[in-house]
N, C-alpha and C positions, 0 to 999 in steps of 0.2 A: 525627122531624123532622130536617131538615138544613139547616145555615144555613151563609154561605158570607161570608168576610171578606176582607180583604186585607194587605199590610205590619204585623208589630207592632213590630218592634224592640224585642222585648223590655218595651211598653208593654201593658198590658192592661186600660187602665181602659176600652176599648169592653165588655168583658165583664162591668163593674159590675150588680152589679142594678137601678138606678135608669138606666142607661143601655140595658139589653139585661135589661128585662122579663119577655120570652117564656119564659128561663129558669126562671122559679116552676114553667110545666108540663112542661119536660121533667124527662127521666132519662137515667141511664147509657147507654142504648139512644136516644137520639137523639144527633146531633153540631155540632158549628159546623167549619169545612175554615178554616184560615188559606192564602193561596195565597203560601209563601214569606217569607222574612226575620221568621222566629217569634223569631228572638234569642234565647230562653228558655238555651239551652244556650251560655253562650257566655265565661263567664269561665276561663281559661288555666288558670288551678291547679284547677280542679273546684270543684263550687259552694261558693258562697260564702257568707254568711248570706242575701245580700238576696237571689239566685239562688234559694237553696231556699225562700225564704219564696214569692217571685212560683212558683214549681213546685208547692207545696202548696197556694197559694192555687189553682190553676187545678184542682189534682187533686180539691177538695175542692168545685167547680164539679158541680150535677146534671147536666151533661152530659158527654161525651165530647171532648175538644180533638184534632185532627188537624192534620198541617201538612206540605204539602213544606218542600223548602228552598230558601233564597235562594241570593242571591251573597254576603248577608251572616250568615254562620253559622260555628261554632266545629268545622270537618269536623274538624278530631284530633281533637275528643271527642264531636261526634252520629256516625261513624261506628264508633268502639269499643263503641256499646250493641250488646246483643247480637241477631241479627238470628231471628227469628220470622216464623210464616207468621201471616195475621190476614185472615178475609175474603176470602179467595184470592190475596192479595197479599205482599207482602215488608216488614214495617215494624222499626224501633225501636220499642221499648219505652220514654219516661222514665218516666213514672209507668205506673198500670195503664191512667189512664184518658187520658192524654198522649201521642199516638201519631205516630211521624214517618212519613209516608207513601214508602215508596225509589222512587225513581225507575224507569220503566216499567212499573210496575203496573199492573196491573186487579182493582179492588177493588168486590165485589158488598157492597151496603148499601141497606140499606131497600128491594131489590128494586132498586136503581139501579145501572147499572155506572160506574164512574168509573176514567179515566183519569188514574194521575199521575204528571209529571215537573217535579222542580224545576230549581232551579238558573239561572244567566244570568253574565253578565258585564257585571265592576262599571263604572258608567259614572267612578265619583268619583276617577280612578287619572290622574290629566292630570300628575300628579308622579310617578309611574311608583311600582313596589314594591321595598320598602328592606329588602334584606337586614341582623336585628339581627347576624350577624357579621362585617360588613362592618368593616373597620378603619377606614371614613370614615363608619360609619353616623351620626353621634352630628352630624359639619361637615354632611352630607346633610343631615338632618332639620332640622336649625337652620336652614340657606338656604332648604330647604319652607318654614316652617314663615314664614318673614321673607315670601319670596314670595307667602303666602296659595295655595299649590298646594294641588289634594286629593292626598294619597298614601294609599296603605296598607305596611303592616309583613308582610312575610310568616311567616304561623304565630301573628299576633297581629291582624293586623284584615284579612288576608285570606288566602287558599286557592287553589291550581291548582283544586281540585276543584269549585270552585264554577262551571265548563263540567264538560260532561258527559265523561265515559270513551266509548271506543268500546265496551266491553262492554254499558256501561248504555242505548244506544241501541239495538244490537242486542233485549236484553233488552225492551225498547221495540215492537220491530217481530213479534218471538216475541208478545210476549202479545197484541197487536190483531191479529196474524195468527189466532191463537186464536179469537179473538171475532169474526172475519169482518171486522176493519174496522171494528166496528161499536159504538159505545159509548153512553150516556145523557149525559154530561159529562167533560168536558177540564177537568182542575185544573193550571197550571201557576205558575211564578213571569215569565217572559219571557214573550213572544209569538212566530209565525211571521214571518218576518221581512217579508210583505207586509203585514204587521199594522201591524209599525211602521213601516211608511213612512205607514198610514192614521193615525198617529199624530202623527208628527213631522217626515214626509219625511227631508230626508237629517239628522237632527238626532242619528237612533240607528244604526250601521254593522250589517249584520249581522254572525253570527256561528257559528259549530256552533252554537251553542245553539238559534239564531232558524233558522237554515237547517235542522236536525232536525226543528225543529217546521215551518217550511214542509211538509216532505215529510208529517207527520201531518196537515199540516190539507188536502194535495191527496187523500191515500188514506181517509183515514177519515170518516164519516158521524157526525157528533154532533148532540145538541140544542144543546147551552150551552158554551162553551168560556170558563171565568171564570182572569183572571190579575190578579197586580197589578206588582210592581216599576218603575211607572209614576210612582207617585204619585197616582191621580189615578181618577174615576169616572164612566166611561162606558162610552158603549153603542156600541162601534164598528162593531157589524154590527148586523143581528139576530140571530146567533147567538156572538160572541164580546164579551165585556166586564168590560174595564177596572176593578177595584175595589179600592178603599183602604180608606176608616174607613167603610164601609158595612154594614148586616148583612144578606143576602139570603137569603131561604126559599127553598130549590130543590126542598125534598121534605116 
């Protein structure tokens, strides 16, 4: 089985037993795919108590936990795991059974080929990113902070890396080149940027991120192309859709 979720932020009570059932009959060999912003990995000193406790609890889950990544993740420490082929693909390892999906892969599973690439850019940044050794960081953050701006901290609640590298897209175009173009599903954290205008209109800008995955979704043939970083749960096409706190069967 393969189940397919959205956003956790580091929340994981959708994966309770009395909320998500279906778990009683899986095993290690079926999965749940989070698409992006797993949080799980994300406190600055390396995990913490409460970190390793929510990481054991999930490991300790009969299934398998999968996840690209968001915009909102701890890249100085999900990319120092050490990197492993898994499924034909390119992953981190956190736990055995916690697995981060690297961006432009093609991973065969359950006889299903699955395409994935994380990553997006953060919408919540309208107070721009605060260098902490800025000698004015401290007068900065206090007038955010009065203003009611969103900002972020760079190397503490956000990342360049969280847009794509040109490497990782290339890598992107190599592997579906491989497979003809041709996939079962698209797991991403953003969408194609003609997506988000079916979305938002002019509400989300494009961006590499969204303009990458444009070019993925005019060359490539899928069934299902599930993302979230939206917030939100729907069915934008027939073939691409939107998902947050939902739990979907795709296999």
């Amino acid at each position: 089985m393969i189940y397919i979720t959205g956003d956790c932020h580091q929340d994981f009570r959708r994966f309770n037993t009395r909320i998500f059932p279906e778990q009683k009959e899986m095993t290690k060999e079926d999965y749940v795919i989070i698409c992006g912003d797993f949080g799980g990995v994300w406190n600055q000193g390396g995990e913490n108590k409460e970190e390793k406790h929510l990481l054991d609890w999930l490991e300790d889950k009969t299934f398998t936990t999968l996840f690209v990544d968001g915009n909102h993740e701890n890249f100085d420490r999900l990319l120092s795991y050490p990197e492993e082929e898994w499924h034909e693909g390119r992953v981190h390892r956190i736990r055995p059974s916690v697995i981060h999906l690297m961006r432009g892969q093609v991973f065969e599973i359950d006889g299903k080929s699955i395409f994935a690439f994380g990553g997006a850019g953060s919408h919540d940044i309208d107070g721009g990113i605060l260098e902490p050794e800025d000698p004015d960081f401290k007068r900065k953050k206090r007038r955010l902070d009065q203003g009611w701006l969103p900002y972020r901290i760079n190397h503490v609640s956000w990342w360049r890396q969280e847009l794509p590298a040109r490497e990782e897209m290339e890598e992107g175009r190599r592997n579906l080149a491989a497979h003809g173009y041709r996939v079962d599903f698209i797991v991403t954290h953003c969408c194609a940027s003609s997506t988000q205008v079916l979305l938002g209109g002019s509400m989300y800008q494009p961006d590499i991120a969204t303009d990458y995955l444009e070019e993925i979704r005019q060359k490539t043939q899928f069934k299902k192309w599930f993302f979230g970083h939206y917030h939100g749960n729907r069915n934008v096409n027939a073939q691409e859709i939107l998902i947050y706190e939902q739990m979907i069967r795709i296999s």
